[in-house]
Structures are given as structure tokens and as C-alpha cells.
C-alpha positions as CSV (number, residue, x, y, z in Angstrom):
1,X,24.0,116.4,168.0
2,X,20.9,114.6,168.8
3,X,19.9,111.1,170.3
4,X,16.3,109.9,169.9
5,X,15.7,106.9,172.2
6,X,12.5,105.4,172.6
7,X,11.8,102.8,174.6
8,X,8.8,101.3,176.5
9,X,8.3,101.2,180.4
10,X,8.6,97.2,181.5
11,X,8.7,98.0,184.6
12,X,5.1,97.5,186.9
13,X,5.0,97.6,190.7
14,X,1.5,96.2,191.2
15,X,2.8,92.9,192.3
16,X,4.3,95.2,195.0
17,X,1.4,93.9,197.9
18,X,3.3,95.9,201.1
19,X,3.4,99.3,201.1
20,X,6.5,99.4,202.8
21,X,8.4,98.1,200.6
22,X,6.8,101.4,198.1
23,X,8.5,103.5,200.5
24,X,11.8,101.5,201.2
25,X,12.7,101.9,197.3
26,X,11.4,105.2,197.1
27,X,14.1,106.0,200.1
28,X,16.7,103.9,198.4
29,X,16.2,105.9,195.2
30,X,16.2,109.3,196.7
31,X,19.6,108.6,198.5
32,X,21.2,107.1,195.3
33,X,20.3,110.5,193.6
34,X,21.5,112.6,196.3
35,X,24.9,110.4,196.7
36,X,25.3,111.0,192.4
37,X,24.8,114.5,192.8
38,X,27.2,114.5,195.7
39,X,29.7,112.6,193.5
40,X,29.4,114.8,191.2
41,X,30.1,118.0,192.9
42,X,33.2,116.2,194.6
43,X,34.4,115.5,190.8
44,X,33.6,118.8,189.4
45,X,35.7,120.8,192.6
46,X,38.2,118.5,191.8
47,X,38.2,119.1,188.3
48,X,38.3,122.7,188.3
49,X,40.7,122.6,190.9
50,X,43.0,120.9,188.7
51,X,42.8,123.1,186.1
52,X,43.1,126.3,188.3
53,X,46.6,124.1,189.5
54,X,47.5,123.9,186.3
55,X,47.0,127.5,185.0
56,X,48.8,128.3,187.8
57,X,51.7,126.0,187.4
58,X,51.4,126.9,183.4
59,X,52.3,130.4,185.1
60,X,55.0,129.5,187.5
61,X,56.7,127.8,184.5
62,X,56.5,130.7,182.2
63,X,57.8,132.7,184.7
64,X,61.0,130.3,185.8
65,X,61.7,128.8,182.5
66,X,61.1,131.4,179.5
67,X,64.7,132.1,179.4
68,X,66.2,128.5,179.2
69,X,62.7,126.3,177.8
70,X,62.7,125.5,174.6
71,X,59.3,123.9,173.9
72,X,60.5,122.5,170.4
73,X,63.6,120.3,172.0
74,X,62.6,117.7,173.7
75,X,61.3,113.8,173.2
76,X,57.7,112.2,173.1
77,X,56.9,109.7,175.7
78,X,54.6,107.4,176.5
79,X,51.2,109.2,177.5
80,X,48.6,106.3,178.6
81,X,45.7,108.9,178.1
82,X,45.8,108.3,174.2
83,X,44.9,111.0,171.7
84,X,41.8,114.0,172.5
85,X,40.2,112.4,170.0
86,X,39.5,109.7,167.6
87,X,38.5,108.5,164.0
88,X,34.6,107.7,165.5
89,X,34.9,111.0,167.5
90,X,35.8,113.4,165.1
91,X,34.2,113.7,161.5
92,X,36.9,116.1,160.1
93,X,39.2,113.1,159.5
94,X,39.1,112.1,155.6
95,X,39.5,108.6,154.8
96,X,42.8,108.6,153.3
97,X,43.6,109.8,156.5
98,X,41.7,107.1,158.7
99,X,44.6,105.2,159.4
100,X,42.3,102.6,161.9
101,X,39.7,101.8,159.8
102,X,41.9,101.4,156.5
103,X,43.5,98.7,158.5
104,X,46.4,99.7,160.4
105,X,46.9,96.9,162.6
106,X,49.1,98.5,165.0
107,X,47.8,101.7,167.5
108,X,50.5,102.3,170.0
109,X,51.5,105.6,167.7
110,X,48.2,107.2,169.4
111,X,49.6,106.9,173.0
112,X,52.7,109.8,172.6
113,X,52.9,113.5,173.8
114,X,55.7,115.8,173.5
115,X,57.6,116.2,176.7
116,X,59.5,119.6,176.0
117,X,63.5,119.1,177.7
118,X,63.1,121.5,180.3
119,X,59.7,122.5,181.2
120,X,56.0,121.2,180.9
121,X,53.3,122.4,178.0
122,X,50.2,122.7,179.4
123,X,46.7,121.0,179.1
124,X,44.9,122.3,175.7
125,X,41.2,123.5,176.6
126,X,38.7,123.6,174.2
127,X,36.6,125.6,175.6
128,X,39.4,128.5,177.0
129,X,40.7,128.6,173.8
130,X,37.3,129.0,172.4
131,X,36.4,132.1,175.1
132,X,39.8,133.6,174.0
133,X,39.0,133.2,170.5
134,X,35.7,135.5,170.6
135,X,35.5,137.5,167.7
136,X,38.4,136.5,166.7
137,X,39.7,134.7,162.5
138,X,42.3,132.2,162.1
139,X,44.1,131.0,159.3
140,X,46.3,128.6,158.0
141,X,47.9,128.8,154.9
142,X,50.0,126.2,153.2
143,X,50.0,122.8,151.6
144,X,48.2,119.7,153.2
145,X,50.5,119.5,156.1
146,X,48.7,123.3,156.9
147,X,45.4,121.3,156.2
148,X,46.4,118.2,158.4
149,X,47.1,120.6,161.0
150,X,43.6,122.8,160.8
151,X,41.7,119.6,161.0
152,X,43.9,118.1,164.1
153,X,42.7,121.3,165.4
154,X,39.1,121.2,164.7
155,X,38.7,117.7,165.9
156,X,40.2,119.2,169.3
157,X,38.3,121.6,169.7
158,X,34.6,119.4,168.7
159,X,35.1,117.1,171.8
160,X,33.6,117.0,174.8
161,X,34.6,120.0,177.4
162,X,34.8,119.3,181.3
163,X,34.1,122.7,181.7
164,X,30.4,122.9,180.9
165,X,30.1,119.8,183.8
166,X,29.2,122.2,186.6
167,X,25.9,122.7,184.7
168,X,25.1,119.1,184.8
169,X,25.9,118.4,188.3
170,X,23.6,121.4,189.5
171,X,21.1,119.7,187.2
172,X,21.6,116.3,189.0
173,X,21.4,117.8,192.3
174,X,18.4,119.6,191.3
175,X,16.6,116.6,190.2
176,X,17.8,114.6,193.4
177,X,16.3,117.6,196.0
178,X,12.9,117.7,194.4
179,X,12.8,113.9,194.5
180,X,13.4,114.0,198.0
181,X,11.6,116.5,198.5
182,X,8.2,115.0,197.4
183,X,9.3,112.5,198.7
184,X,8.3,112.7,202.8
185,X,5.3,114.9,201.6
186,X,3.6,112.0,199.7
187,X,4.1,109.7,202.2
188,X,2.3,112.0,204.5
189,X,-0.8,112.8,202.7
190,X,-1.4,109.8,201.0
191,X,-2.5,111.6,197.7
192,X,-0.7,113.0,194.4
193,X,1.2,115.9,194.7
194,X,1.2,117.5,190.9
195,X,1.7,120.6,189.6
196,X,-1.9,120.9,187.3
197,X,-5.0,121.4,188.8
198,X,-8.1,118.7,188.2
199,X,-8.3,117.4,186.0
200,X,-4.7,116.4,185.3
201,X,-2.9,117.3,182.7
202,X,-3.4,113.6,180.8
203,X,-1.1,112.2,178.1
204,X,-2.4,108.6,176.6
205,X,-5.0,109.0,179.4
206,X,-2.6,108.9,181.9
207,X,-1.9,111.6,184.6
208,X,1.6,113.1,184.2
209,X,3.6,112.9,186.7
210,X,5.3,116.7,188.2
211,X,8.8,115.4,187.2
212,X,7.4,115.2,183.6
213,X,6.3,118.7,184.3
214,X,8.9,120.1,185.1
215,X,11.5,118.5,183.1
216,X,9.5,117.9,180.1
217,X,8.6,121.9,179.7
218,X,4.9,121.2,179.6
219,X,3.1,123.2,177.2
220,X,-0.9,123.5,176.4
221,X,-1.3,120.3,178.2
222,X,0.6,118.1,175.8
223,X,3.6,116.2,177.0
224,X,6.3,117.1,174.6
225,X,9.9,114.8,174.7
226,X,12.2,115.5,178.2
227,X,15.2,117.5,177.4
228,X,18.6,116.6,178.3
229,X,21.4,119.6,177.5
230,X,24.3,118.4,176.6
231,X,25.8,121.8,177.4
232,X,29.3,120.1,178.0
233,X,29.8,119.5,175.0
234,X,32.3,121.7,173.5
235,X,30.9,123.6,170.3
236,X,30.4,121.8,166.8
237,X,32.0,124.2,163.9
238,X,29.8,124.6,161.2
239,X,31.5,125.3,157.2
240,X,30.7,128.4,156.1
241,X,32.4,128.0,152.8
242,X,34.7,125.5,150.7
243,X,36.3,125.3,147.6
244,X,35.5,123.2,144.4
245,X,38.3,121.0,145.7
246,X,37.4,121.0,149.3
247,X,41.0,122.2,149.5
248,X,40.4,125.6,151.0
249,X,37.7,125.9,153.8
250,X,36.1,128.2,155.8
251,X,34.2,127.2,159.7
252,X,32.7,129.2,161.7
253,X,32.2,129.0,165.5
254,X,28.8,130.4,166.0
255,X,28.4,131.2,169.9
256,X,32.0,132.7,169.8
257,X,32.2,134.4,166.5
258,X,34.6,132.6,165.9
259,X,36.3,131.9,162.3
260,X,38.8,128.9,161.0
261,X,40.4,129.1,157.7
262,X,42.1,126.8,155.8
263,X,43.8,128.1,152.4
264,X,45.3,125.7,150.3
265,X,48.3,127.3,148.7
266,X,51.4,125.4,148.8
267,X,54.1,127.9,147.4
268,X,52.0,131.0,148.6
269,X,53.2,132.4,144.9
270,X,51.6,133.0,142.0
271,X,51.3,129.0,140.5
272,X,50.2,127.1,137.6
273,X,49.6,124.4,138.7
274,X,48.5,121.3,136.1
275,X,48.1,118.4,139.0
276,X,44.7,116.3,139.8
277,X,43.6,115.6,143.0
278,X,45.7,112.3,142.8
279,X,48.8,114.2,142.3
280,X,49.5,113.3,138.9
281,X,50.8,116.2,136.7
282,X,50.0,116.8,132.9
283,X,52.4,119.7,132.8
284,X,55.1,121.4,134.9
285,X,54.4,123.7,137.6
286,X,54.8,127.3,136.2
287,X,55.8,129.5,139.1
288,X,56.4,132.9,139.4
289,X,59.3,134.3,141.8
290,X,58.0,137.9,142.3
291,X,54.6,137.7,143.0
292,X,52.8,136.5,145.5
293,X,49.2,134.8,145.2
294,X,46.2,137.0,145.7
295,X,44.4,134.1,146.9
296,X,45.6,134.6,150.2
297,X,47.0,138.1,150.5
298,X,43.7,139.6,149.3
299,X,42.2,137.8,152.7
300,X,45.0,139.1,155.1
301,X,43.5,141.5,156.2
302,X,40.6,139.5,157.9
303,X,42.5,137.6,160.1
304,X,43.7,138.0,163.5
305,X,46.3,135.2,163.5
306,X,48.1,133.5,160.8
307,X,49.9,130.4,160.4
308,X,52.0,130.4,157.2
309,X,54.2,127.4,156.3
310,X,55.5,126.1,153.2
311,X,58.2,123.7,151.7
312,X,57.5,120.4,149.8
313,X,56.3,122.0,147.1
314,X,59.3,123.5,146.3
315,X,61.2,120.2,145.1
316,X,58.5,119.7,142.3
317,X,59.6,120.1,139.1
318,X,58.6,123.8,137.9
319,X,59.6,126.9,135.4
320,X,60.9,129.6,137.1
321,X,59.4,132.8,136.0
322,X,60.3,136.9,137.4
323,X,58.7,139.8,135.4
324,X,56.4,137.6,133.5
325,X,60.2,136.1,131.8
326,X,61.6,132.4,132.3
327,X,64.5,132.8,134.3
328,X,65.2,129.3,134.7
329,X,63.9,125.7,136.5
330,X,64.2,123.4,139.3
331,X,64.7,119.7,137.7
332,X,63.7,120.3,134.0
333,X,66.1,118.1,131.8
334,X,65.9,118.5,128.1
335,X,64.2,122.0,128.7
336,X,67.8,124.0,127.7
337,X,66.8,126.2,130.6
338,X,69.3,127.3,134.1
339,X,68.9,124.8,137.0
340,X,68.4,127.4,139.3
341,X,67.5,125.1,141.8
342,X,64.7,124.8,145.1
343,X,66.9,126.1,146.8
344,X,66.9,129.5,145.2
345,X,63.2,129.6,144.7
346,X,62.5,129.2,148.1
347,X,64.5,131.5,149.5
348,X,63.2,134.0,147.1
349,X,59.5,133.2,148.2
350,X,60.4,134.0,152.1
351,X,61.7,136.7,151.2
352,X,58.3,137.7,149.4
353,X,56.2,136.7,152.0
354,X,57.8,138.2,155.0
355,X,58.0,141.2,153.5
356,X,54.7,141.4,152.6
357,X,53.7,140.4,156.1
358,X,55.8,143.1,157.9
359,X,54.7,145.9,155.5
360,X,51.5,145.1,156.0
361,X,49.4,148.1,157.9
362,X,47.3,145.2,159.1
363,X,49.1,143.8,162.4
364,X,47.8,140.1,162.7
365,X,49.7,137.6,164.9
366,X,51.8,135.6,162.3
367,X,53.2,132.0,163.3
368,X,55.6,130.2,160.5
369,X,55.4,126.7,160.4
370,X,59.2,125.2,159.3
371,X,59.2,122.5,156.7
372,X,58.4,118.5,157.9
373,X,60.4,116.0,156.8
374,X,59.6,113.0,155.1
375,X,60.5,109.4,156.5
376,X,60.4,107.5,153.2
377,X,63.0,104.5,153.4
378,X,64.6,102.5,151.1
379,X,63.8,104.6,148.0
380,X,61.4,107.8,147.7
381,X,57.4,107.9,146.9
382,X,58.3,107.1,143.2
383,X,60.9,104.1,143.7
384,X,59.0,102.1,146.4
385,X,60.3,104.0,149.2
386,X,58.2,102.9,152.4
387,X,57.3,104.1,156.2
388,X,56.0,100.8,158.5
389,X,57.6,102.1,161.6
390,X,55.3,102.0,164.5
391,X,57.3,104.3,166.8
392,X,59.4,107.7,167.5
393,X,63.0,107.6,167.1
394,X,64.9,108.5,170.2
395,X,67.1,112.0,169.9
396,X,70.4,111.4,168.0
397,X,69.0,107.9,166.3
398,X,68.1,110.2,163.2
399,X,69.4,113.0,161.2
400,X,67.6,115.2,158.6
401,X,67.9,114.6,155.6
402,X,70.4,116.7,153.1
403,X,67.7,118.6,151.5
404,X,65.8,118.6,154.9
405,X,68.6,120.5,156.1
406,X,69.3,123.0,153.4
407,X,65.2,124.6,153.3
408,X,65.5,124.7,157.5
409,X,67.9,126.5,157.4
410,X,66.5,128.9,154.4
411,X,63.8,129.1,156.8
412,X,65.7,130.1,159.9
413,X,68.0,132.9,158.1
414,X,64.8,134.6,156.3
415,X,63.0,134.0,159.4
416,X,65.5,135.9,161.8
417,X,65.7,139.3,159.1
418,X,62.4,139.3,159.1
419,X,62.2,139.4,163.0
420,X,64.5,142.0,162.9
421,X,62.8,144.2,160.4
422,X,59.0,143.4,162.0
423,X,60.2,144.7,165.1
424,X,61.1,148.1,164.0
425,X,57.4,148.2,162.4
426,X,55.3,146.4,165.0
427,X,54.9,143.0,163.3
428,X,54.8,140.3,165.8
429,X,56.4,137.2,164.1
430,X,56.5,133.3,165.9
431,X,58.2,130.7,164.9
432,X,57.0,127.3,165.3
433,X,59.8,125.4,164.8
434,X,58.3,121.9,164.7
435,X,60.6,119.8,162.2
436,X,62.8,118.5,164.8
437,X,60.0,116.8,166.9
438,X,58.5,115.6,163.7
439,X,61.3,114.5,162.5
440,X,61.1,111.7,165.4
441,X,57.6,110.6,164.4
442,X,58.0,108.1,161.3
443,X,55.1,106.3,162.5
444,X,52.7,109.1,162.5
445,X,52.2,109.1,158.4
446,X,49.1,106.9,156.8
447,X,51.8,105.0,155.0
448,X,50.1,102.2,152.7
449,X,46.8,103.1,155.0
450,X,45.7,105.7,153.4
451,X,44.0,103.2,150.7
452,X,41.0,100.9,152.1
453,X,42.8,97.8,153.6
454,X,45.5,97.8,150.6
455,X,46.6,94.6,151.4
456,X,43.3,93.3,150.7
457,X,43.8,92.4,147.3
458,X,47.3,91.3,145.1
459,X,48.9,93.7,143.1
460,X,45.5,96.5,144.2
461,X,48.3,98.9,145.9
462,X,50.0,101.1,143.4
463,X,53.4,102.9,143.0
464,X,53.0,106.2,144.9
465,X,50.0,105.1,147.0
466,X,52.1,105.5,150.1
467,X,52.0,108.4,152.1
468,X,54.9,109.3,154.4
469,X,55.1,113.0,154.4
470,X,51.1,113.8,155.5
471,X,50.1,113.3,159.1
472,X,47.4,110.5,160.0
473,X,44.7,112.7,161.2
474,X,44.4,111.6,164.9
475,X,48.1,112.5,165.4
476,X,48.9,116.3,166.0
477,X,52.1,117.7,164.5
478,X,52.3,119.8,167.1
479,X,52.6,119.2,170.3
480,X,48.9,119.3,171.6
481,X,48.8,115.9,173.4
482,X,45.4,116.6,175.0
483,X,43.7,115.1,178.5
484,X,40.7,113.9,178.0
485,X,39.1,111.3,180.3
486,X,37.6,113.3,182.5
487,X,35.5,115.6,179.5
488,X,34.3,111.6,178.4
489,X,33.5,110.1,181.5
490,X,31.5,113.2,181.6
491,X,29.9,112.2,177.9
492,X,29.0,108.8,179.0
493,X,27.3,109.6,182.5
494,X,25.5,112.1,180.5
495,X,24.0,109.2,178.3
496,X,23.2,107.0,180.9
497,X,21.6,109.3,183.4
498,X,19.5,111.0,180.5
499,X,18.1,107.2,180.5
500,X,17.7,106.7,184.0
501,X,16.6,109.9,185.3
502,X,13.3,109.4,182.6
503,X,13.1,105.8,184.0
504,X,12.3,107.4,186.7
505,X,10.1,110.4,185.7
506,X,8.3,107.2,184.4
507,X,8.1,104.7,187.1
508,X,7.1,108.0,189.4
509,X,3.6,108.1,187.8
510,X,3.6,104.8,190.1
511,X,5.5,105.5,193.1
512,X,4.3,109.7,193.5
513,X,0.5,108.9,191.9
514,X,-0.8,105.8,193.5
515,X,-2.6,104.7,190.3
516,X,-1.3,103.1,187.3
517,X,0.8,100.0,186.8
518,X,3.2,102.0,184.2
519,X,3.2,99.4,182.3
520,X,3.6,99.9,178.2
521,X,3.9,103.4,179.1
522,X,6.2,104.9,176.2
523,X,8.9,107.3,177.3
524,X,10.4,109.5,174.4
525,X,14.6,110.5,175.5
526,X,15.6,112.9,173.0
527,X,19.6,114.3,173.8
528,X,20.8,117.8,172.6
């Protein structure tokens, strides 16, 4: 990311007639460098001895509470911190999914983490996760909850990192001792102190100053733009590949080797499916019981860790098909066909997949996601069902729904043979067992927001325009409530510095030269 600032020099000390006052500011300035870099350093040992604390209680807990913590029960409460990220900070949030600048008036659903019942998750680092991640390939396949959850991800791991600030504090420091430094020797000699022989190095017939030499990477005599690195910011992921649809996608992390998948496959079975991007169907889904789409399984192989979910899908009307026969449908009146039910279908498609997954020879780390709920009220998407809640429910103020019910606990029984036969053939199987504490999160869905302001206009919002299974972006459905003030304040000094610190590579043409007014000088800022 880069910041061009240009700005011109207003500043002119030739109305300065006392030399002492020269050297009084040139003091003042050399100690206010020396106290930043000092406040720095205090801020960086502090930082990293908080996250050494709290790796270390992150071990302590693992150690006390594995047998009785279960990080999936639990409640959210209030975190004042607010989310890692936001819709200006992170440009992998769509705009359907742009909840704040569609017009959602309200914002306190940004200011929740998950508080497991017995134990503590801790602190999500971008940039550990990162360093673990080294040639390493993720994936998530599954519908758009799977894609809501990729992107949650990527915006976390775009933002600024407090663990690159140890570099910018050395660099402050650096730039504070040479400062005072020069300092005592100029005073004492009277006479420039640069770095290039007579005659200067000149840039609009100017001398340049030795900060601009050594900061601005001097080359051939020209006087290129200072450089700022922004190495604390955490890394930018860069798409590598994407589907006609932009449904499937494909980043890659380029300094780690790093690669994020998205694959868009929402029964994870071989699927005709006849739906637009909008969701309206010309034909039923035609889906087929015993096989399994190549889409994916063909790419299994690739990845080190997989996270497979599934569900909604499943209560779509469809044609059931098993050896290329109809065997029967799910909701298909007037078809003359066996109501076999979603039920039945998805049990059969767990079945597929985790067998697939533990007779694989390929041993990748496979997470499955359980199904999330929905929190329409009042009706469904298609009778003017709605979800303008602006909070969690407390535990025990909500039950799943019937149907909720029945596919999580599909999920559960297939999940538990499969443990049991991915044990005996070195499979390692997770569950993430997340509907419960989404389940308490009504107000984390776009709602009527994921139109532009669609109370704007009378009569613009249409039947099905409201979304309350999908996850507003800026809301994890898992529980990764992320700290992040101290990786911002870091952004911002960053900023401001990068400003002052060529203010004063500028005014020092005055102050270390003895000639010049440095006025209308032109100082170029470019930040990396």
C-alpha cells in the first residue's frame, strides 16, 4: 500500500536573529526524538511482553482445562475493543455484505467476543499464524457461510501486526541518535557536516542535507523520495485465481508461501444446479447421492488443512438421483416421485464425504464446520420473515429450530463414526461445532442491509431481499474476537512520524547547513 504526500516546506528560520535560540530548538528537538524513541521501546517491551504472557497463559490453560473446556459453550460479552477490522479496513468485504455503509444504523453488534464457559481463547496473531502457515494450503469448502468465513479470515490476517513494531522503534531511535549526534558537533565547528564531498550533492540547487542522505538512499547525486517501511503491516494476500462467479477463489501469501482457498460447493455432491447469482431457480436442483463432486476432491490432495461444512443447501428443493436413476426428491409436489426427504440426503452425503476423507492416502488436517442456523422471524425468506435484532440472545432465551435440530444431529452421529474409523487409518478429524454460539447471534446477519440503504425508496426492497442466514462480513462466526489497538496505534504513529521525521530532514538543510531559508522547498513522503 502506498501513500504519496507532497507538500511544501512553510517553515523559514531567518527571522530567527539570535543564535541561541538556533540551538535551544535544535536541543528541544533532539530530546523529543530521543523521549519518542524511548516511548517507544517502553511500548514495544510491553507489547511483546504481553504476548509472551499470553502464550504462556494460552499454555497454562491448555494444560489445566483440556479435559473439562469446551470452547464452543459459552456466551459473548461485551468486548469494548470492537472488531480486528472494519468495512474501510478491509477490501474483502462485498457490498451486500457492508452492513455500515448500506445503512445500518445501529453498530453495537461489532463490540462482542466469545467468552468460552470455562477457560479463555487466546489473542489471534496475524502474523504467528502467518509464520506457522509457511508453505502451507488452506481450504474451505462449502456454501457462502464457508465463503463468509474465508473472507472474516482474510480481512484478519491484512491488518496491521504489532509484531513488525520492533523495527520501527529501532528505526526511530536510529534517527533520534544521529540527530543528536550531529547535533553537539555542528555547534562546535560552526560549518556543515554532510556526507558528499564539494561540491554538494545539489537537488533544486540546494545542498542536501546528510539526513536526506541517508534516509533518502542517495543515488548518482539525485535525491530520490525518503522511504518509510511500513514493515508492520501484516502481509496483503494477493488472488491468484477466481472463478467466473467469483465464487471459488484462490490467494496466495507471497513471503510465506502461503495459499487460501475458497471452493464454492454447497452439497459437496455432484449438482445441477439451475440458480443465478440472485438465487432465483429456473429448474430444480438435480443431485446425485453417490458421487461426490470432482471440483473439490480432485484438489484434496493440495491442501494441508481443510475446512468442510455443509447444510442449507440441503432444504432446497432437488431430484434425488443414485446410479445415474431418480430415486426420489426433497419437496417436489406434482412430480409423482418418493419424498425422501433432507434429511436422508444429507446423511447420505456425510457419509460420502467422510469416507472419502479417511480413505484418503493424503493425511490433511480436516475441520467440519456444523450447520448455522437461520434467525428469520415471523415468517421465512419467502413470507416476509425478518431479523432487526441488534443483539445476542442470552443462553436458554433460544432454541434451535426443528429442522436445526434434526441436520446437527446428522452431523454429530456421522461425525463421531467417522472419528472412529479415521483413527484406525491416521485421519485426523475436528469438529468445529459452532451452531450453538451462532445460534445466539441474530444480529450478526445483513438483514434488509445487504441492499444500498433499502429504505431509501417506497416499495425499492423486494420479497427475499433479506438476508438472515449469511454473516455481515465484519462479524466472525467463529470465535476470533481479535485485539487490535495496539497494531493501529502503531498504524497511525507510523503516518504521522513519516511526516514529521521529513519535516525535519527538511528544516535541517537550515538548522545543520547554515544557509538557506527552506522556504518553498518541496519534500516528496512516499509510504510503503
Amino acid at each position: 500500500m502506498r501513500f504519496d504526500l507532497k507538500t511544501t516546506n512553510p517553515f523559514s528560520f531567518s527571522s530567527l536573529a539570535n543564535k541561541r535560540n538556533h540551538v535551544f530548538v535544535k536541543f528541544v528537538v533532539c530530546f523529543l526524538l530521543l523521549g519518542l524513541a524511548f516511548r517507544l521501546f517502553l511500548s514495544t517491551t510491553s507489547l511483546q511482553f504481553s504476548s509472551d504472557s499470553t502464550v504462556n497463559q494460552t499454555q497454562i490453560s491448555k494444560n489445566n482445562v483440556t479435559a473439562e473446556c469446551d470452547i464452543f459453550t459459552g456466551q459473548w460479552i461485551l468486548d469494548p475493543s470492537g472488531p480486528f477490522y472494519s468495512n474501510e479496513s478491509c477490501q474483502d468485504i462485498e457490498g451486500h455484505q457492508n452492513c455500515m455503509n448500506n445503512g445500518r444504523p445501529d453498530s453495537k453488534y461489532l463490540y462482542w467476543r466469545w467468552k468460552p464457559r470455562n477457560c479463555e481463547l487466546p489473542k489471534f496473531d496475524p502474523q504467528r499464524f502467518l509464520d506457522l502457515m509457511t508453505n502451507k494450503s488452506w481450504a474451505f469448502i462449502g456454501d457462502s457461510i464457508s465463503r463468509n468465513h474465508v473472507q472474516s479470515l482474510l480481512c484478519s490476517l491484512s491488518q496491521p501486526s504489532a509484531s513488525g513494531s520492533e523495527g520501527f522503534t529501532f528505526f526511530v531511535g536510529w534517527v533520534a541518535f544521529l540527530y543528536c549526534l550531529v547535533l553537539p558537533l555542528r555547534i562546535v565547528f560552526e560549518r556543515p557536516l554532510g556526507l558528499c564531498p564539494k561540491p554538494y550533492c545539489i537537488k533544486r540547487g540546494s545542498p542536501v542535507p546528510p539526513f536526506y542522505r541517508l534516509l533518502g538512499h542517495l543515488e548518482n547525486d539525485e535525491l530520490p523520495p525518503a522511504v518509510i517501511d511500513a514493515s508492520f503491516m501484516a502481509e496483503q494476500a494477493v488472488m491468484v485465481y477466481h472463478d467466473k462467479e467469483y465464487r471459488s477463489k484462490k490467494w496466495h501469501f507471497r513471503s510465506h508461501n502461503f495459499t487460501l482457498s475458497v471452493i464454492w460447493n454447497p452439497f459437496l455432491l455432484k449438482a445441477a444446479v439451475f440458480e443465478d447469482m440472485n438465487g432465483v431457480s429456473s429448474a430444480d436442483i438435480q443431485l446425485h447421492l453417490d458421487k461426490l463432486d470432482t471440483l473439490w476432491t480432485q484438489q484434496y490432495n493440495s491442501f494441508d488443512y481443510v475446512i468442510i461444512a455443509g447444510g442449507k443447501w440441503f432444504l432446497k428443493t432437488a431430484v434425488y438421483y443414485e446410479n445415474n436413476t431418480i430415486k426420489g426428491c426433497h419437496y417436489c409436489p406434482g412430480k409423482n416421485l418418493t419424498e425422501l426427504g433432507y434429511d436422508h440426503a444429507y446423511r447420505k452425503a456425510l457419509q460420502l464425504i467422510f469416507n472419502f476423507v479417511t480413505s484418503s492416502n493424503h493425511k490433511a488436517y480436516v475441520f467440519f464446520r456444523t450447520t448455522t442456523p437461520d434467525h428469520f422471524e415471523n415468517g421465512e425468506w419467502f413470507s416476509g420473515g425478518y431479523c432487526n435484532r441488534t443483539g445476542p440472545f442470552k443462553e436458554g432465551e433460544v432454541d434451535l429450530s426443528t429442522v436445526d435440530t434434526t441436520m446437527h444431529n446428522i452431523e454429530l452421529e456421522e461425525f463421531e463414526k467417522a472419528v472412529a474409523i479415521g483413527s484406525e487409518k491416521g485421519t485426523t478429524l475436528k469438529l468445529l461445532d459452532t451452531t450453538h454460539l451462532s445460534l445466539l447471534r441474530p444480529d450478526g446477519h445483513p438483514g434488509p442491509y445487504r441492499q444500498f440503504h433499502p429504505f431509501a425508496e417506497e416499495g425499492k426492497r423486494r420479497e427475499g431481499d433479506i438476508i438472515c442466514i449469511g454473516w455481515v462480513a465484519i462479524e466472525a462466526t467463529e470465535p476470533l474476537k481479535l485485539a487490535r489497538r495496539k497494531a493501529e496505534e502503531w498504524l497511525y504513529i507510523k503516518n504521522i512520524l513519516a511526516v514529521a521525521v521529513m519535516a525535519v530532514i527538511g528544516w535541517s538543510k537550515r538548522w545543520l547547513w547554515g544557509g538557506g531559508d527552506g522556504g518553498g522547498e518541496e519534500v516528496e513522503v512516499v509510504v510503503i
